[in-house]
C-alpha positions in Angstrom: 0.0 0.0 0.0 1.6 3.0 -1.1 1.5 7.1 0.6 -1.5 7.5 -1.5 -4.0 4.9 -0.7 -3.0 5.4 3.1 -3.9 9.3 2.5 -7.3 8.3 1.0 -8.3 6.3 3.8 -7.2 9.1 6.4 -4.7 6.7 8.2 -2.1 10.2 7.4 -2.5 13.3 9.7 -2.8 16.5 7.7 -0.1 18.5 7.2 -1.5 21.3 9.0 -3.1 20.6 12.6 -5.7 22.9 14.6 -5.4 23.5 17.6 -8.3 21.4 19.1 -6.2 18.4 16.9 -3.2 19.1 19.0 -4.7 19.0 22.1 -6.2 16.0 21.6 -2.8 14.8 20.7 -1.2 15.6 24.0 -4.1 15.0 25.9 -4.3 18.5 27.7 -7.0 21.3 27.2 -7.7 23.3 24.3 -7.1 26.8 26.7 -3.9 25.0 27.4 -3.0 24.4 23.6 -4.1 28.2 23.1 -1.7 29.3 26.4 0.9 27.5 24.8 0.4 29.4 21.0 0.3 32.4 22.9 3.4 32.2 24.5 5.3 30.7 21.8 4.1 33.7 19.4 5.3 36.2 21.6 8.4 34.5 22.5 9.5 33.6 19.1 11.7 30.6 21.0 11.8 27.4 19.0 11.5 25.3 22.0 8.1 26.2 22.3 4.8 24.9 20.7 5.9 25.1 17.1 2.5 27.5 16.3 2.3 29.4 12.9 -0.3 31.9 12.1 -2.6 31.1 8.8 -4.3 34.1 7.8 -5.9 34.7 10.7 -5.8 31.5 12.3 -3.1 29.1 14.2 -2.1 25.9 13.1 0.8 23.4 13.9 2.7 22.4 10.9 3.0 18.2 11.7 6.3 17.5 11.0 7.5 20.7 13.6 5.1 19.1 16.6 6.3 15.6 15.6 10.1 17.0 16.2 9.1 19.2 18.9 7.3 16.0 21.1 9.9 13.4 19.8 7.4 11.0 18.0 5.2 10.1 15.6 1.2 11.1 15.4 -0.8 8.4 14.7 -3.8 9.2 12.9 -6.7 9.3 13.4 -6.7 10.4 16.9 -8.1 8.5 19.6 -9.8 10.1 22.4 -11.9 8.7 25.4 -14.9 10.5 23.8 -14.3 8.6 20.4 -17.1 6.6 19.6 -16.5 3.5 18.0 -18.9 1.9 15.3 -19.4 -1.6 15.3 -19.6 -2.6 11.5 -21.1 -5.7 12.2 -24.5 -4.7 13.9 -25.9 -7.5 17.1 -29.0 -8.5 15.8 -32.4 -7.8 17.6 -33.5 -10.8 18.9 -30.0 -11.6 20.4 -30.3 -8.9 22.7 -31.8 -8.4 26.1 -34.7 -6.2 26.5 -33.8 -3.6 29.7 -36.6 -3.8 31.9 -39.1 -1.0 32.5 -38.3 1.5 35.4 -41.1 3.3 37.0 -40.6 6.2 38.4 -40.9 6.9 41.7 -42.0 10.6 41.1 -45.4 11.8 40.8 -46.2 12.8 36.8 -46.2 16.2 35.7 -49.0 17.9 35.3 -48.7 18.8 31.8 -47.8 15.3 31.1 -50.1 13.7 28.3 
């Protein structure tokens, strides 16, 4: 499998990250990311977040964050809020049926 057909099945991070991608790569919060940006555009120092202005916006050129961590992104990112789809689906009648909860609360009154 060559660059190509890894790139069309978006197993390749962009060459261009936002910041909400690079957070999610070093697992720390976005307002942490955008500290870090901040810093490192008013500091100019290349040991800092390697951040470049686009226009208007920031984004982290790969390659520089890949250097500046010492490793490889894999792509796509993994996050504990990544929901995985099961491409096999269970069918119906093999699953249990949750029973019915009442509730212990009197009904609205606007309840129908």
């Amino acid at each position: 499998m060559d660059e190509d057909e890894i790139r069309d099945r978006g197993a390749v991070a962009p060459d261009f990250l936002t910041l909400a991608e690079v957070a999610a790569i070093l697992r720390i919060g976005r307002s942490a990311v955008y500290d870090l940006a901040t810093a490192a555009l008013r500091s100019g120092d290349d040991n800092q977040l390697p951040v470049r202005r686009v226009g208007r916006q920031l984004r982290v050129p790969r390659a520089l964050l890949e250097a500046w961590i010492g490793a490889p992104i894999t792509w796509p990112i993994v996050t504990p809020t990544t929901t995985l789809v099961r491409l096999d689906p269970v069918p119906s009648e093999s699953r249990t049926p949750k029973p019915h909860r009442r509730s212990s609360q009197p009904p609205l009154p606007f309840a129908g």
